[in-house]
C-alpha positions in Angstrom: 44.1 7.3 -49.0 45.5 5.4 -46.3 49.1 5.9 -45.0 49.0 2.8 -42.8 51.7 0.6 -45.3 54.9 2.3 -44.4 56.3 3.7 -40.8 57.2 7.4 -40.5 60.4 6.7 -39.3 63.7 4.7 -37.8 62.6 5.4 -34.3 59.2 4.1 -34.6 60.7 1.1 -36.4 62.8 0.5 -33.8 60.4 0.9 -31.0 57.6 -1.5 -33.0 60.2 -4.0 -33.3 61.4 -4.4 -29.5 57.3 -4.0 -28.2 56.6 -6.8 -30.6 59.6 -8.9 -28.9 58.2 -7.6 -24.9 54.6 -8.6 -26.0 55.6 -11.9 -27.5 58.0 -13.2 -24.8 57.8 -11.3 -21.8 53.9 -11.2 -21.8 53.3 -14.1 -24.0 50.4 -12.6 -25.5 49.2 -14.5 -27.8 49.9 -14.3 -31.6 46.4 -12.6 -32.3 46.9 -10.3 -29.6 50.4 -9.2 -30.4 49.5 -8.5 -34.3 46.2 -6.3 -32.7 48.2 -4.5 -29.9 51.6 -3.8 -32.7 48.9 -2.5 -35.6 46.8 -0.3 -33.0 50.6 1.0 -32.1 52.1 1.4 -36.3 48.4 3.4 -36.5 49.3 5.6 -33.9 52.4 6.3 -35.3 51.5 7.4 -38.5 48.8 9.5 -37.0 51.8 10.8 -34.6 54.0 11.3 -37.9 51.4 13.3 -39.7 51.4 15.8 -36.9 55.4 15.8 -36.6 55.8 13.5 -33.8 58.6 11.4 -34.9 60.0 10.3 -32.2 58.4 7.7 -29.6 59.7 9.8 -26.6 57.5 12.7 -27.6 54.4 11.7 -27.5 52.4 13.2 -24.8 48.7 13.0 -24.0 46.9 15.0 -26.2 48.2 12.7 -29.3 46.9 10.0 -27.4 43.6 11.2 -27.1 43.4 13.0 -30.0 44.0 9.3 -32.1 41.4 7.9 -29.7 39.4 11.0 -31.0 40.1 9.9 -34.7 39.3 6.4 -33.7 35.5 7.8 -33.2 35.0 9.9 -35.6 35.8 6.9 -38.3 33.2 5.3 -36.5 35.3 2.2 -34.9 33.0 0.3 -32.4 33.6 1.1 -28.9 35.3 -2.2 -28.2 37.9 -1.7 -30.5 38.6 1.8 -29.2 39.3 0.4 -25.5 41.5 -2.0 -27.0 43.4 0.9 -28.7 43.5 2.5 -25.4 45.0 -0.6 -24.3 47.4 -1.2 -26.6 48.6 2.7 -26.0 48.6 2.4 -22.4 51.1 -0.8 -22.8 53.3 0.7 -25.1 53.9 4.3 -23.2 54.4 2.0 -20.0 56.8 0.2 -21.9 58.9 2.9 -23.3 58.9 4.3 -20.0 60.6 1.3 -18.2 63.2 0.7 -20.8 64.1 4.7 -20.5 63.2 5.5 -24.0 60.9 8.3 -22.6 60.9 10.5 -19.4 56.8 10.0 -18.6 54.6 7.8 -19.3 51.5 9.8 -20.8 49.3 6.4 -21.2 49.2 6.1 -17.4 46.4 9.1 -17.7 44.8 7.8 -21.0 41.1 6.7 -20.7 38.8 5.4 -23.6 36.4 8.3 -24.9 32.9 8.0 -23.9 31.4 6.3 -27.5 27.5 5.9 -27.9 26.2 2.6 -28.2 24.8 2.8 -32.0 25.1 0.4 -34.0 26.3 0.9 -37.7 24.7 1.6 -40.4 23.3 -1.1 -42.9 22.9 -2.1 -46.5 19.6 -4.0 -47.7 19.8 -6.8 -49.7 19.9 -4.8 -53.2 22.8 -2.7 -52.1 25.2 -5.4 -50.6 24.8 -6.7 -54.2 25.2 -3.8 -56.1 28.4 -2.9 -54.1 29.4 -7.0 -54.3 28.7 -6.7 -58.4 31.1 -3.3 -58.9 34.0 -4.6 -56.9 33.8 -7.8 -59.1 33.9 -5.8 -62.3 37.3 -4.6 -61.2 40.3 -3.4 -63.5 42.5 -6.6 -63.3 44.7 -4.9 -61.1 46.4 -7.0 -58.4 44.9 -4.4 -55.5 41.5 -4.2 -57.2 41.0 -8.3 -57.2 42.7 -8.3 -53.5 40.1 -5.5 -52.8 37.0 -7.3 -54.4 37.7 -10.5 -52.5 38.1 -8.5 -49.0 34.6 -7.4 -49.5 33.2 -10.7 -50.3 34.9 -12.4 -47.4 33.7 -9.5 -45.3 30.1 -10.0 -46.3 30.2 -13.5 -46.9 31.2 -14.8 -43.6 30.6 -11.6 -41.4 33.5 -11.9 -39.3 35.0 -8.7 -37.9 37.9 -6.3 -39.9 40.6 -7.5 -37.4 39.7 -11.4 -38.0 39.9 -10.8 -41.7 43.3 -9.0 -41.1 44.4 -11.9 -38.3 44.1 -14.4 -41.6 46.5 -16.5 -42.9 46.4 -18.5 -46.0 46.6 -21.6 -44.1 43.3 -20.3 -42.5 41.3 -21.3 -45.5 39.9 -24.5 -46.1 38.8 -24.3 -49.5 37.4 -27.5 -50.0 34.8 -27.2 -46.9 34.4 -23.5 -48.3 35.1 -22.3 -43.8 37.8 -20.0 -42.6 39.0 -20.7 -39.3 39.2 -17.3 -37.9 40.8 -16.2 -33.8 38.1 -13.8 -32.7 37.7 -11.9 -29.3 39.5 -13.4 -26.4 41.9 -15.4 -28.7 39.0 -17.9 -29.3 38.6 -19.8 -32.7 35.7 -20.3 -34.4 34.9 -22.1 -37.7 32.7 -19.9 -40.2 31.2 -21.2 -43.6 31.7 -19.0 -46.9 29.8 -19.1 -50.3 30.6 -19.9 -53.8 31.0 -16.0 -54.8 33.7 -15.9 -51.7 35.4 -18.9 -53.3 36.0 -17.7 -56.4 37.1 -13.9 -55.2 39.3 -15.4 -52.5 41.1 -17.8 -55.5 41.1 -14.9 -58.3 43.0 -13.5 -55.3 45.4 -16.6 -54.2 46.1 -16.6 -57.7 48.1 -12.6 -58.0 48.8 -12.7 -54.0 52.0 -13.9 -54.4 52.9 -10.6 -56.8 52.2 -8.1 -53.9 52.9 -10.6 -50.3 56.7 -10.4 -49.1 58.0 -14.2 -49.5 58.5 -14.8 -45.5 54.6 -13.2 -44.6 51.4 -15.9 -44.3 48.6 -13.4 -44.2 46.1 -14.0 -46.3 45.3 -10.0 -46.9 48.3 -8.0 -47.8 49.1 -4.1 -47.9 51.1 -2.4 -50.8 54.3 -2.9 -49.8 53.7 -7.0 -48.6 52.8 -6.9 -45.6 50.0 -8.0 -43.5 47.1 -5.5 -44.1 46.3 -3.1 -41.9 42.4 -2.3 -40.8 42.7 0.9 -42.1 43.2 -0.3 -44.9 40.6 -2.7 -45.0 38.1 0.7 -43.5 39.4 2.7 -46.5 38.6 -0.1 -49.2 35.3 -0.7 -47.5 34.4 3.3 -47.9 36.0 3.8 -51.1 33.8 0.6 -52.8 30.5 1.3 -50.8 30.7 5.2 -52.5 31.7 4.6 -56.1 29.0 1.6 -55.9 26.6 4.5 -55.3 25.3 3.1 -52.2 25.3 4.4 -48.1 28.7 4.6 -47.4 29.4 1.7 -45.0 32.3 0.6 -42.7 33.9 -3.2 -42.5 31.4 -3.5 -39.4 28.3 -2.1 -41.5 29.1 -4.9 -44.1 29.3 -7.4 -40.7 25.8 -6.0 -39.4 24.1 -6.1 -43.2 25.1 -9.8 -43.7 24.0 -10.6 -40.2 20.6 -8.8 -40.8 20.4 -10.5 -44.2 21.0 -13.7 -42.4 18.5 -13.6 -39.7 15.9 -12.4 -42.3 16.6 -15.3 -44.4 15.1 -17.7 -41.6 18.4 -18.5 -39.5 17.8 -18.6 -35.6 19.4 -16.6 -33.5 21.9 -19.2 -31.7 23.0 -19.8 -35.3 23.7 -16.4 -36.1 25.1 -15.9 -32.7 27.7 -18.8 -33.4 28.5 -17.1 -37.1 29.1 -13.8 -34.8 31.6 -15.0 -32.1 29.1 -13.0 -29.5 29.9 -14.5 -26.4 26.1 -13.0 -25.3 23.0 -14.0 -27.1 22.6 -10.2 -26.1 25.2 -8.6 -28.2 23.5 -10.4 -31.7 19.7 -9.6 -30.5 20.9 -6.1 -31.0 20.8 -7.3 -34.5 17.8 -8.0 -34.9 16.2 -4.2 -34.7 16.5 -3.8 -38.2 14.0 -6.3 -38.9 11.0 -5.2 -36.8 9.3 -3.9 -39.5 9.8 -7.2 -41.9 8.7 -8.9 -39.2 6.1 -6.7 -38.6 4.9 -7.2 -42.2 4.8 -11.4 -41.8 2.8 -11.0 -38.9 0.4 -9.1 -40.2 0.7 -11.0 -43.7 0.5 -14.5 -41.6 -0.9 -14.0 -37.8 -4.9 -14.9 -36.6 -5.0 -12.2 -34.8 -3.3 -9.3 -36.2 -6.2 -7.1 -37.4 -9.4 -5.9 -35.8 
């Protein structure tokens, strides 16, 4: 159960508030950077307040590595653990120069060594079957909101923190695209499907009974505001279990539809445009679940592929 919807405390309220001010107009980072660096920040308090740390000022550096620790073992990708890192490193720094803490325990931080894996995948049949039991959900706002976050997620295979970076004004429903703000701040268009369209309206349709009046986000937590990726991790998890299939995070459901995409015939640039890789590199690595399909159609279709 996630604990990522409410702050542990005044201090951290305070402190969230002001960072968000520095970020946004002494930096001028960007919107999409601000709302990453502020959630990495609320995560790490939570995970601070859990283990009685309730006060800014006291964290030190073994909370700071042991939530980059936690980031790990929940199987986060390696990017988003150096932008964790980052987004500690600014805020300790921060606290520091405004004299709201003695040290600055960031200044020592470094991003754990994290193997270059790639997440695990659901075949066709199992993105279905998980698809098909969050559809049959109870009626309740949170199961509908929850059933259209996996659709989106599998339907456009954009990452958690895009889908938690949208606002409402994001979709275009009569093109059936999202305009999404990937890595580097850089917008992309990405196409959806009919299922999408019709989880992403059952949801429009209740949002308004669960999002705070003043927030634009299309995904929404329990208590209004903009959802949080842990969350989103925690809804992917729960689903991919009771659907009775490998458990999966937001980034396995990413990988499956990208997989599912490239064995449906798309070419690579294509699926590297749907991706937001920078590198034709980054979405080859995609393509290593398919050797043995591909294996199968040459064998099936190639001259000279027996004796």
């Amino acid at each position: 159960m996630s604990h990522m919807e409410e702050l542990p405390g005044a201090a951290w309220n305070e402190a969230l508030e002001g960072f968000t001010t520095h970020l946004r107009d002494e930096r001028a980072r960007s919107p999409h950077t601000v709302r990453a660096y502020v959630a990495d920040v609320r995560d790490l308090s939570c995970f601070c307040a859990q283990r009685g740390i309730v006060e800014p000022a006291d964290v030190d550096l073994a909370a700071l590595r042991a939530w980059l620790a936690s980031a790990t073992t929940e199987g986060l990708s390696r990017s988003t653990i150096a932008r964790r890192a980052a987004s500690a490193r600014a805020f300790t720094a921060w606290c520091h120069r405004r004299g709201s803490a003695a040290t600055d325990p960031g200044h020592r931080l470094v991003s754990p060594r994290v193997g270059n894996r790639l997440p695990a995948v659901l075949d066709k049949g199992q993105a279905l079957q998980v698809l098909e039991y969050a559809g049959r959900h109870n009626g309740s706002h949170r199961s509908i909101r929850d059933a259209a976050i996996l659709e989106v997620l599998y339907g456009t295979a954009i990452r958690v923190a895009e889908l938690c970076g949208l606002d409402v004004d994001d979709v275009d429903a009569g093109n059936r695209t999202l305009r999404v703000v990937g890595k580097g701040d850089k917008e992309r268009v990405v196409p959806y499907g009919v299922p999408a369209q019709r989880a992403i309206d059952a949801w429009l349709g209740v949002r308004g009974e669960m999002a705070l009046p003043s927030v634009h986000a299309l995904f929404v937590g329990e208590r209004g505001f903009r959802i949080d990726s842990r969350v989103v991790r925690n809804v992917v998890r729960t689903l991919t279990e009771a659907a009775g299939v490998p458990v999966v995070a937001p980034h396995g459901m990413r990988h499956s539809a990208a997989t599912h995409v490239l064995e449906g015939g798309a070419d690579l640039r294509s699926v590297q445009e749907l991706l937001g890789h920078a590198n034709l590199a980054t979405t080859q690595r995609y393509t290593h679940v398919s050797v043995e399909r591909l294996r199968s159609t040459f064998e099936q279709a190639h001259p000279r592929s027996g004796n």
